[in-house]
N, CA and C atoms as a LAMMPS dump frame, in Angstrom:
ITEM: TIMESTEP
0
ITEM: NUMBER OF ATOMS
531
ITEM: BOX BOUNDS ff ff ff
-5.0000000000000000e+02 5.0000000000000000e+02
-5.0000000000000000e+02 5.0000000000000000e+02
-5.0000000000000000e+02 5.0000000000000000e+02
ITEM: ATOMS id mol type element x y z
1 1 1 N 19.414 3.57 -12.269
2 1 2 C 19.687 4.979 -12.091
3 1 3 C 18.911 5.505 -10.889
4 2 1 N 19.669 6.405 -10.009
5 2 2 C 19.145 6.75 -8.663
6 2 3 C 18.431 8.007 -9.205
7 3 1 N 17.716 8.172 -8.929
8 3 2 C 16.748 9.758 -8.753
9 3 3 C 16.807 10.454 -7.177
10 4 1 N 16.446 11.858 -7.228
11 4 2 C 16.345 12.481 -6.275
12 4 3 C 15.058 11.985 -5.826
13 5 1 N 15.108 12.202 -4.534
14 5 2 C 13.618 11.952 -3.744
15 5 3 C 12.704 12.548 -4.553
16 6 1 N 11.757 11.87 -4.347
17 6 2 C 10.213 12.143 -4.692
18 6 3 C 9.242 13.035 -4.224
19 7 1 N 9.1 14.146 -4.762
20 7 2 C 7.799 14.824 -3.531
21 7 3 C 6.344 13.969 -2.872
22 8 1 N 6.212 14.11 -1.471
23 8 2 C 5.322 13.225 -1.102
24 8 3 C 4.312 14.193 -0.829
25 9 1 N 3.28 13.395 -1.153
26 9 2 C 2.118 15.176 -0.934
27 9 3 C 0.759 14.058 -0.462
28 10 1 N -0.547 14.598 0.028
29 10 2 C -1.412 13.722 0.033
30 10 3 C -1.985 13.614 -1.138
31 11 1 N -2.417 12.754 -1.714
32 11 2 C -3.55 12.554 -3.038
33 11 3 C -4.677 13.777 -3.259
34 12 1 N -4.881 13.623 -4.35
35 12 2 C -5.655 14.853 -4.797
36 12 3 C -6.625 14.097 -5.562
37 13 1 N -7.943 14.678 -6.05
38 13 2 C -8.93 13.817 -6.816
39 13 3 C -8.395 14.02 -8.516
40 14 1 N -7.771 14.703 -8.32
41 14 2 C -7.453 15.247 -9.954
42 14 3 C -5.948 14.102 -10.191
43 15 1 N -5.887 13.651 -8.916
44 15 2 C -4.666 12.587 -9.248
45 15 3 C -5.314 11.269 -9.714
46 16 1 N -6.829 11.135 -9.574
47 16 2 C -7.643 9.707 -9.847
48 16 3 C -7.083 9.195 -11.498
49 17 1 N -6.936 9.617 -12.489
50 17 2 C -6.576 9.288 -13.647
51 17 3 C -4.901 8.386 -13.575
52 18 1 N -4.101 8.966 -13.222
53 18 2 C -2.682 8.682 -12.912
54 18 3 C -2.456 7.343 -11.759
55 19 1 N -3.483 7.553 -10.59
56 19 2 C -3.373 6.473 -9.987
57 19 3 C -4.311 5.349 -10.841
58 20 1 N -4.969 5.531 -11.52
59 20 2 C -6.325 4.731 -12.195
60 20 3 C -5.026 3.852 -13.191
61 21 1 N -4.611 4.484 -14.004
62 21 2 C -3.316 3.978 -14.679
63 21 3 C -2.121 3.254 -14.452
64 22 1 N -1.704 3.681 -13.128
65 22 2 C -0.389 3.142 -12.288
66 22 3 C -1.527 1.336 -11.86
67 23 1 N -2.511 1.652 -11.422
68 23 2 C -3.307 0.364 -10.504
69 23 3 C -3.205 -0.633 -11.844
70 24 1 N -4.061 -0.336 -12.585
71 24 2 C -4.643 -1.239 -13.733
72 24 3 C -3.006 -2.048 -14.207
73 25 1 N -1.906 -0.984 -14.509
74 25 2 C -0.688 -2.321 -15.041
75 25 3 C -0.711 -3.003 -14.104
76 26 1 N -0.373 -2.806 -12.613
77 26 2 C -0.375 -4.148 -11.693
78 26 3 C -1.241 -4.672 -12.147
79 27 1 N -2.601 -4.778 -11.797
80 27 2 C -3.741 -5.884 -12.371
81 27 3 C -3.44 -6.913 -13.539
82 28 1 N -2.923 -5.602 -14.121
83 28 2 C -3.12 -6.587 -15.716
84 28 3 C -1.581 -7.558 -15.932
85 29 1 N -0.642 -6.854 -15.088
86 29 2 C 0.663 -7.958 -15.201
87 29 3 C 1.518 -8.209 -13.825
88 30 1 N 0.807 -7.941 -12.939
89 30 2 C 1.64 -8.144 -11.687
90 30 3 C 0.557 -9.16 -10.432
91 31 1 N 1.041 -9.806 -9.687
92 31 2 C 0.873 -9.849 -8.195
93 31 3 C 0.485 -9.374 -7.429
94 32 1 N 0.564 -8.461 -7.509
95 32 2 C 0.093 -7.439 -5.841
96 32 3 C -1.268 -7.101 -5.853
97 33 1 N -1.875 -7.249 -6.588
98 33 2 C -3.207 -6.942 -6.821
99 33 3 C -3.716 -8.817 -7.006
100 34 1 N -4.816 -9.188 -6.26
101 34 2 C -5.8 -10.098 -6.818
102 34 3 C -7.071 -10.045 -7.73
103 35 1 N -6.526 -8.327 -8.007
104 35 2 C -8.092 -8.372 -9.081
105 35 3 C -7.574 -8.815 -10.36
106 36 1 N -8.581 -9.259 -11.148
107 36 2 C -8.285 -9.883 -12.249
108 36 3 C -8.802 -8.724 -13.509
109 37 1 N -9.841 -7.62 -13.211
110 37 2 C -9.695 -6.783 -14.029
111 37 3 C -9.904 -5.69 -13.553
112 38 1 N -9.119 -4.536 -14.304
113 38 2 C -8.342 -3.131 -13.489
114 38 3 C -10.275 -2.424 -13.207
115 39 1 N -10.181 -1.711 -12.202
116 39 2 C -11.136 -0.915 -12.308
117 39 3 C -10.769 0.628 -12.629
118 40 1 N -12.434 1.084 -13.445
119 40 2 C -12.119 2.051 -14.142
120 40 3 C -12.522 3.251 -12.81
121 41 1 N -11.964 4.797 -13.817
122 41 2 C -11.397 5.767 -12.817
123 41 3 C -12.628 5.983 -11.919
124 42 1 N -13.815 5.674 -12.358
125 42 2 C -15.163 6.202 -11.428
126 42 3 C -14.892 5.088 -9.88
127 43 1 N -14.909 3.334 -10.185
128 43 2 C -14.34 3.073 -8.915
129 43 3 C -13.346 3.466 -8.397
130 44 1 N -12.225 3.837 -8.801
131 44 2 C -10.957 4.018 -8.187
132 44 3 C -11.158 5.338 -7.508
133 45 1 N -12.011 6.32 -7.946
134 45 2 C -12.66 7.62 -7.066
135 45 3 C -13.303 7.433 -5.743
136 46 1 N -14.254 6.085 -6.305
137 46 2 C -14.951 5.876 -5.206
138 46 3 C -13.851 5.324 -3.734
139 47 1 N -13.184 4.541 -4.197
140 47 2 C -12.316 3.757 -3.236
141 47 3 C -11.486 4.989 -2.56
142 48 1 N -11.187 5.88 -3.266
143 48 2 C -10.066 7.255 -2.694
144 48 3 C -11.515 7.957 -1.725
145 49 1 N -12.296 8.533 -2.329
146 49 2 C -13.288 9.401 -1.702
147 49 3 C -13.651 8.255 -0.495
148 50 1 N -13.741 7.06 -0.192
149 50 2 C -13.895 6.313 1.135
150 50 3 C -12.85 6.441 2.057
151 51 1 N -11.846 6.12 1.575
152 51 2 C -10.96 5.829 2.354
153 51 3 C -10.499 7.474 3.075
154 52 1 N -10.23 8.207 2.173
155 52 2 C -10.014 9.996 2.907
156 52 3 C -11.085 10.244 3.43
157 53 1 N -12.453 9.768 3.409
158 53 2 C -13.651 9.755 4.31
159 53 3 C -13.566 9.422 5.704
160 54 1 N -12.427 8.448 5.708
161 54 2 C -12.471 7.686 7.217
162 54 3 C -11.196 8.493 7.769
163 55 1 N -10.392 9.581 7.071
164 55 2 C -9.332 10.403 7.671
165 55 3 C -8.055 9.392 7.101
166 56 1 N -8.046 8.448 6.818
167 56 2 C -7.354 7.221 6.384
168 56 3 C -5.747 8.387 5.181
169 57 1 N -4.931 7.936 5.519
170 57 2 C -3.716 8.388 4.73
171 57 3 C -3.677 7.692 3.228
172 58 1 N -3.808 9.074 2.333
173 58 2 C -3.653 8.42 0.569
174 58 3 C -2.586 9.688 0.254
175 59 1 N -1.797 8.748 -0.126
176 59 2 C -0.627 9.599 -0.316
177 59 3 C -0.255 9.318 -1.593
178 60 1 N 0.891 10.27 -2.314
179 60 2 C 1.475 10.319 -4.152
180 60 3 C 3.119 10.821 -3.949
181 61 1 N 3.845 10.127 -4.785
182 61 2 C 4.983 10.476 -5.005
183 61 3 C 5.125 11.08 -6.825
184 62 1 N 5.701 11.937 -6.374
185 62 2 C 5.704 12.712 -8.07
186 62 3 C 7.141 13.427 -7.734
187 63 1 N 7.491 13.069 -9.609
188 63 2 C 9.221 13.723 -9.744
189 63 3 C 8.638 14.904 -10.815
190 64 1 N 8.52 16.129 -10.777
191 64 2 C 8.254 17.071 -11.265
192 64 3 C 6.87 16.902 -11.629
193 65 1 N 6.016 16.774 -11.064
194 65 2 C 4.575 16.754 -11.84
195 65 3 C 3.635 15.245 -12.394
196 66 1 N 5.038 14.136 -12.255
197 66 2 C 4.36 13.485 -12.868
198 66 3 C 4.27 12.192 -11.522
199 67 1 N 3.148 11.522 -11.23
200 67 2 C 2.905 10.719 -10.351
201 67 3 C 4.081 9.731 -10.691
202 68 1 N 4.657 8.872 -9.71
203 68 2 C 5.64 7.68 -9.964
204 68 3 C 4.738 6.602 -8.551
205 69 1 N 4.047 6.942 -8.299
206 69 2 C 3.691 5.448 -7.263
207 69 3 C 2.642 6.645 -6.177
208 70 1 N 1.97 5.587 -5.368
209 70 2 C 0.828 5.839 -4.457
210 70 3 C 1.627 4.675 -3.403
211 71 1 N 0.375 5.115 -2.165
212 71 2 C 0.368 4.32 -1.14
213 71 3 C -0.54 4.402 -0.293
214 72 1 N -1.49 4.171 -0.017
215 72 2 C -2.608 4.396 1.012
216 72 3 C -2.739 3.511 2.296
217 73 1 N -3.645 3.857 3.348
218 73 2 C -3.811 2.646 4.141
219 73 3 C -5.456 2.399 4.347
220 74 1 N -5.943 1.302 4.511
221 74 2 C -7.061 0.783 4.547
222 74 3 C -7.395 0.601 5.963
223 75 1 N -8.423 -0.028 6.611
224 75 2 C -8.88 -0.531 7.419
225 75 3 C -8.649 -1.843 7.434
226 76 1 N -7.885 -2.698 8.301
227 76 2 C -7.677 -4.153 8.396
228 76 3 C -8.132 -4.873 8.433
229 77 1 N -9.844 -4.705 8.926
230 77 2 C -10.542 -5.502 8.949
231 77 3 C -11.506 -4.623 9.243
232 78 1 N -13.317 -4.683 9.146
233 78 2 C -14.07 -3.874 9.349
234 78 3 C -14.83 -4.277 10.969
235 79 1 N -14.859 -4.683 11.311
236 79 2 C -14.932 -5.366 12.781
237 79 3 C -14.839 -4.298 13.809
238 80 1 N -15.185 -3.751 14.754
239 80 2 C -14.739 -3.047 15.835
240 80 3 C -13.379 -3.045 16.147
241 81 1 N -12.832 -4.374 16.313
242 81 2 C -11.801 -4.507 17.577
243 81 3 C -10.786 -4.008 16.562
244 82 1 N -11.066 -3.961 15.367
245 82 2 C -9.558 -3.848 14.45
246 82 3 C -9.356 -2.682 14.367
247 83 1 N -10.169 -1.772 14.842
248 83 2 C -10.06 -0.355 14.442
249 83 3 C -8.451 0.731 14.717
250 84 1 N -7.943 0.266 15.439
251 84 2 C -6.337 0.1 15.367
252 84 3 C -5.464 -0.302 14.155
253 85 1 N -6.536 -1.179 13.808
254 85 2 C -4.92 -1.894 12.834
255 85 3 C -5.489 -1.516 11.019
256 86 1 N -4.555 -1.01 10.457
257 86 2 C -4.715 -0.426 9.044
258 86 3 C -3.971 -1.914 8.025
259 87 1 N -4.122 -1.576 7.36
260 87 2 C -3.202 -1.802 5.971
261 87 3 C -2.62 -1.642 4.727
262 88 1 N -1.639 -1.672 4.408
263 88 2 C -1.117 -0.488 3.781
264 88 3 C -0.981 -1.169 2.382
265 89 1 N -1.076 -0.322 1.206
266 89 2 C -0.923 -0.628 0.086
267 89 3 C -0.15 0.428 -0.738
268 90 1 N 0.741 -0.154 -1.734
269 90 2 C 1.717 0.352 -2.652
270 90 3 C 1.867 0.199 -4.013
271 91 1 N 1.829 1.099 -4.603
272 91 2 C 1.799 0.851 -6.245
273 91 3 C 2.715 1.812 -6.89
274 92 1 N 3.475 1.347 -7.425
275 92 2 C 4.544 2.347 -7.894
276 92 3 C 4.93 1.999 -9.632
277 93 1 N 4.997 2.876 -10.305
278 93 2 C 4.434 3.288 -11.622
279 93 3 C 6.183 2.668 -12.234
280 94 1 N 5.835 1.724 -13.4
281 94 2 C 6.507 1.205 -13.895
282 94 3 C 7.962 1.577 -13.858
283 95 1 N 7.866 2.617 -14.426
284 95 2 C 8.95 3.162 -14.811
285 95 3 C 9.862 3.967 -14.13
286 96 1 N 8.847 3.713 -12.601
287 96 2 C 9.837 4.309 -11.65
288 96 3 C 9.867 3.061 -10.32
289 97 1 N 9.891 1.453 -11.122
290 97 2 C 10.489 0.382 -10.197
291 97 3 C 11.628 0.571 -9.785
292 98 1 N 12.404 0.12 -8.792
293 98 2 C 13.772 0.095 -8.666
294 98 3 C 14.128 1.311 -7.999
295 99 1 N 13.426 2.323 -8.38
296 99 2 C 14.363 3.957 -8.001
297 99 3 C 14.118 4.449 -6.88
298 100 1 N 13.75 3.628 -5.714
299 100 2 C 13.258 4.323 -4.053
300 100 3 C 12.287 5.009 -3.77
301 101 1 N 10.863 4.981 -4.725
302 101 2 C 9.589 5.485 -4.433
303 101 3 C 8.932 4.775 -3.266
304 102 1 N 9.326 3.52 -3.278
305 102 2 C 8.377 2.93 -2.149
306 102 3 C 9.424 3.137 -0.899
307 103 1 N 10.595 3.227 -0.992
308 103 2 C 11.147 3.604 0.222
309 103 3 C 10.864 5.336 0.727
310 104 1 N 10.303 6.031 -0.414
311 104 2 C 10.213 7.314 0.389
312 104 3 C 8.482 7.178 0.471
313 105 1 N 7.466 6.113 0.051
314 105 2 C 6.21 6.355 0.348
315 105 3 C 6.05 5.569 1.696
316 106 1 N 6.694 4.657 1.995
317 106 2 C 6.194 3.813 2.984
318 106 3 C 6.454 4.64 4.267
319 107 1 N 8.119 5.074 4.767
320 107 2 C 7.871 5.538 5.763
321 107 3 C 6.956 6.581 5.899
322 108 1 N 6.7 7.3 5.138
323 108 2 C 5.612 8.075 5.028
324 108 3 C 4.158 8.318 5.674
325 109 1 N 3.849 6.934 4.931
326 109 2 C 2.664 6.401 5.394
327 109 3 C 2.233 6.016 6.547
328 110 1 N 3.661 5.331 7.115
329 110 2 C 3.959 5.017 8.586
330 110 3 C 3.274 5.989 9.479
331 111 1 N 3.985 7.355 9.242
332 111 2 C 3.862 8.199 9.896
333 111 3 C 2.451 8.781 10.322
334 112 1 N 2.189 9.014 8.911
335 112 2 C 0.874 9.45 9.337
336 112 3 C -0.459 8.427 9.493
337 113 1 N -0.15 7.18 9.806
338 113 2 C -0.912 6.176 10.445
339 113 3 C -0.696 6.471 11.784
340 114 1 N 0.914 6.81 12.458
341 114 2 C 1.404 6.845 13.603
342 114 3 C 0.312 7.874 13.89
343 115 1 N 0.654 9.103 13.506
344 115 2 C -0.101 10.219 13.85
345 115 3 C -1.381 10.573 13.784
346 116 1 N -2.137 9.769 13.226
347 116 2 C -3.963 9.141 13.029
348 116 3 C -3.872 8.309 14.507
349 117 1 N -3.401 7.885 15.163
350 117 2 C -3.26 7.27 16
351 117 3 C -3.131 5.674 15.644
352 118 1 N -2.739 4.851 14.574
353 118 2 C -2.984 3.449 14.288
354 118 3 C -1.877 2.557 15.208
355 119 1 N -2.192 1.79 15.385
356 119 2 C -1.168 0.812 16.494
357 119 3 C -0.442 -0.279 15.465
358 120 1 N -1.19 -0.637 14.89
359 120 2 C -0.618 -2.001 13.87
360 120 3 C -0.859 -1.616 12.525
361 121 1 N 0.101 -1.795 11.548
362 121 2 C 0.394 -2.01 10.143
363 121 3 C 0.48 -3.451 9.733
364 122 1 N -0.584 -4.095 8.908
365 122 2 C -0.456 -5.17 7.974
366 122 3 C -0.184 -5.157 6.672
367 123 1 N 0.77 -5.69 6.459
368 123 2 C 0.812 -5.995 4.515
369 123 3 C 0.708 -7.269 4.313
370 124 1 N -0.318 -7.652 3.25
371 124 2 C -0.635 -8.496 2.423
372 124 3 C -0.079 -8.26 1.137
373 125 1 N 1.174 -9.235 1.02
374 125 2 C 2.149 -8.805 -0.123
375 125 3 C 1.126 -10.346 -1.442
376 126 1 N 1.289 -10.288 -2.117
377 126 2 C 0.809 -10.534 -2.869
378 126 3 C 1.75 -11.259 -3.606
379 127 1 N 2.257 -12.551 -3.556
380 127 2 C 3.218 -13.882 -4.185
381 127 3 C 4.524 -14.09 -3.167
382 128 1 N 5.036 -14.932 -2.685
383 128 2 C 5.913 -14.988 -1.955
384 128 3 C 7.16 -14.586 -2.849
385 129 1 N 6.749 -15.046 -4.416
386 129 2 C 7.981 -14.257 -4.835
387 129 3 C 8.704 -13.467 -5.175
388 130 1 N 7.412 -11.878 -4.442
389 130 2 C 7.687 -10.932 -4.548
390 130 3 C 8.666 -9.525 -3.848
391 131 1 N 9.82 -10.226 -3.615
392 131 2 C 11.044 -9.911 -2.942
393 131 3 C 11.156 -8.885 -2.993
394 132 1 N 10.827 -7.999 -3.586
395 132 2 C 11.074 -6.405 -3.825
396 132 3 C 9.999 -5.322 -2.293
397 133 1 N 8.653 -6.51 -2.669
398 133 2 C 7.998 -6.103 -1.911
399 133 3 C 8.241 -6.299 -0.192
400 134 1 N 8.588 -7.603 -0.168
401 134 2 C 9.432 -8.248 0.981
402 134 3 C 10.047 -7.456 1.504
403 135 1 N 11.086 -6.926 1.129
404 135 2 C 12.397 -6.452 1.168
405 135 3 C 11.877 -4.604 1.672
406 136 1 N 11.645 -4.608 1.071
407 136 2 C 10.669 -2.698 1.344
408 136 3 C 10.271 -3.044 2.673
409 137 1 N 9.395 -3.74 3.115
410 137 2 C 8.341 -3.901 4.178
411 137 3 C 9.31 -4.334 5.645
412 138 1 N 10.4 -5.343 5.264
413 138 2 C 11.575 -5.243 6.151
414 138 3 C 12.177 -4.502 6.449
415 139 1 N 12.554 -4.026 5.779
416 139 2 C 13.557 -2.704 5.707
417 139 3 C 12.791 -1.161 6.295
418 140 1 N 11.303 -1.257 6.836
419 140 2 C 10.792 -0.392 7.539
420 140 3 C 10.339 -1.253 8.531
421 141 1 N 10.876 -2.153 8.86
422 141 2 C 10.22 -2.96 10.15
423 141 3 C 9.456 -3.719 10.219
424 142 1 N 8.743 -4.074 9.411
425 142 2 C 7.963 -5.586 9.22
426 142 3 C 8.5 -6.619 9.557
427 143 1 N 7.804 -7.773 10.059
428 143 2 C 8.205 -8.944 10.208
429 143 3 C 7.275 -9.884 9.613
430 144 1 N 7.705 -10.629 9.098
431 144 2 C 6.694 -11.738 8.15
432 144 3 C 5.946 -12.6 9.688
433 145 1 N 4.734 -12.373 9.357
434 145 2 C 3.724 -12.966 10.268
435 145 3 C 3.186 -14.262 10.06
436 146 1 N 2.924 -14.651 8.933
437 146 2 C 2.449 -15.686 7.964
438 146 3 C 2.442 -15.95 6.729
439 147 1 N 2.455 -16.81 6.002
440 147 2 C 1.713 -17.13 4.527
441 147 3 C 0.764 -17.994 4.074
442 148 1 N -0.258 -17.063 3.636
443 148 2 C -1.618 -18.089 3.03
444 148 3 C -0.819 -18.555 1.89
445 149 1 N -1.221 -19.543 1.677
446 149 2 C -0.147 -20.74 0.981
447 149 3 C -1.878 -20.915 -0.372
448 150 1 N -1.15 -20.599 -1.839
449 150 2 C -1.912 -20.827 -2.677
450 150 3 C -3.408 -20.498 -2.635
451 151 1 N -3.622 -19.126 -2.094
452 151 2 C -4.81 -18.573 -1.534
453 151 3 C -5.375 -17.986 -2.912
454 152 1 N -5.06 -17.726 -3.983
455 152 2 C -5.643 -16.569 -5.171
456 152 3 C -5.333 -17.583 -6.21
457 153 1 N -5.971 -17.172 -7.04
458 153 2 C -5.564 -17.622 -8.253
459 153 3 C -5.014 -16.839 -9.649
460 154 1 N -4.292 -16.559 -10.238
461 154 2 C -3.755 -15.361 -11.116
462 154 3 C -3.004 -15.941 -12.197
463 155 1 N -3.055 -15.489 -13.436
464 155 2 C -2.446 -16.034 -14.528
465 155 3 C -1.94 -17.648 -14.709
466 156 1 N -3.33 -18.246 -14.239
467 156 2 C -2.916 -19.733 -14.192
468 156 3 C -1.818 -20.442 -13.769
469 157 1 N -2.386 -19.872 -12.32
470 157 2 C -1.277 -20.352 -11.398
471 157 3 C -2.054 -19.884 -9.685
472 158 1 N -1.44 -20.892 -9.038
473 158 2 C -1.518 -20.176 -7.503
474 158 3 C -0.621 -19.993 -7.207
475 159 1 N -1.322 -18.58 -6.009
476 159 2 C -0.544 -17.945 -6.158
477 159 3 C -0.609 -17.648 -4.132
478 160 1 N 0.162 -17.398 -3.688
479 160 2 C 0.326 -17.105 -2.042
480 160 3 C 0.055 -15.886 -1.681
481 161 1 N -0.021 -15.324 -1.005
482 161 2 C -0.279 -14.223 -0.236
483 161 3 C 0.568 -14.158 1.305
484 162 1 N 1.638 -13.315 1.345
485 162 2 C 2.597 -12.801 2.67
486 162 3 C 2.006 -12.216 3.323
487 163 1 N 2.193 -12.361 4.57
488 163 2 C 1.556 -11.871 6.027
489 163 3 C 2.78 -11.108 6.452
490 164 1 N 2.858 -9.912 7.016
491 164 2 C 3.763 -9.047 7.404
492 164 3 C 3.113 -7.834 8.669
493 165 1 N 3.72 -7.518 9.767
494 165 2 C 3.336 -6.631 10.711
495 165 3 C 4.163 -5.726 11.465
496 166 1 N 3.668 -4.632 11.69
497 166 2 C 4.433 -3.738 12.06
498 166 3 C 3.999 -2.708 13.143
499 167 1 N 4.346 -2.813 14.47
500 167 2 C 3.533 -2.548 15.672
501 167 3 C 3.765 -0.333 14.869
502 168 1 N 2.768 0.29 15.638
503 168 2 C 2.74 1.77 14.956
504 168 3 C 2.662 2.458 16.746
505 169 1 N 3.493 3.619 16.19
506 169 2 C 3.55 4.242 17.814
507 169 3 C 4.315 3.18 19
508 170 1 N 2.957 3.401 19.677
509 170 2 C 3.349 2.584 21.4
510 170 3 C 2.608 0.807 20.833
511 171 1 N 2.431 0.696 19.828
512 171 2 C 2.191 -0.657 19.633
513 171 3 C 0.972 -0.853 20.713
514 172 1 N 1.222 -2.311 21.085
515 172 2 C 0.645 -3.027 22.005
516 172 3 C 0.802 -2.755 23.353
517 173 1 N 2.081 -1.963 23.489
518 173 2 C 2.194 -1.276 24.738
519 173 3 C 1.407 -0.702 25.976
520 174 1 N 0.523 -0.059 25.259
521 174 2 C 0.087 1.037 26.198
522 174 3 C -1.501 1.104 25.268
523 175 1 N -2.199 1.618 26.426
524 175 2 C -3.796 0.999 25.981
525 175 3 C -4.009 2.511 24.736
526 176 1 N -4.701 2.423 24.013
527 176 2 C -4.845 2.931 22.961
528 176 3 C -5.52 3.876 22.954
529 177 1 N -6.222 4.815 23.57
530 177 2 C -7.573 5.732 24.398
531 177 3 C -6.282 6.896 25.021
């Protein structure tokens, strides 16, 4: 069943409970996450209050009030030279798989990486056989870059990790200053 778009708004701290909830089912039954146990809402504050610290985009999709998925972007690496390149993460609330939350959070996110000034987008998709995720990240322009081949370990099994990139703005183009 299709739903109307999603309101996209930036994250709020009073949203920490809802995203604390949406994170932990990935953990506890999905891929996309390598943690093995969910953290509770005081880290998941901490991780939001860092990341909107660095000006960094944390964004929420909600269908009348009620959160259906997040998306934030990170720092790619903590290094100087990376300070260009983000990475983006997506979590979208069970019950609203399938229904185009991550297609209205991602370009989103895009954007206002574009407009932070970021040059490069990485996703680290989390199982190669996670096609849904694949498929999202293509479908806004990604190109699969690599795969760490049996890099994690998760529900007794290894498990891969997808390499995906996506030049932001003028890319590599044009010097970044």
């Amino acid at each position: 069943m299709k739903l109307d778009s999603p309101l996209v708004r930036a994250a709020r701290e009073n949203d920490i409970p809802a995203l604390t909830e949406i994170y932990a089912y990935h953990v506890r039954h999905g891929l996309a996450s390598f943690e093995l146990e969910p953290p509770d809402a005081a880290e998941m504050a901490r991780r939001y209050a860092h990341l909107t610290s660095l000006g960094l985009p944390y964004l929420v999709a909600e269908f009348s009030g009620r959160l259906a998925g997040y998306a934030y972007a990170a720092p790619y690496r903590t290094r100087p030279a990376y300070r260009f390149a983000v990475e983006d993460s997506i979590y979208i609330h069970q019950d609203y798989a399938g229904r185009g939350v991550g297609s209205t959070l991602l370009p989103a996110l895009i954007s206002a990486c574009e407009a932070k000034g970021c040059r490069q987008m990485v996703a680290v998709i989390g199982d190669s056989e996670n096609r849904a995720s694949i498929r999202l990240h293509e479908k806004f322009g990604f190109v699969r870059v690599g795969v760490l081949h049996s890099i994690g370990w998760k529900f007794n099994r290894w498990v891969d990790s997808v390499l995906m990139q996506r030049a932001l703005g003028a890319g590599a183009d044009a010097h970044p200053c």
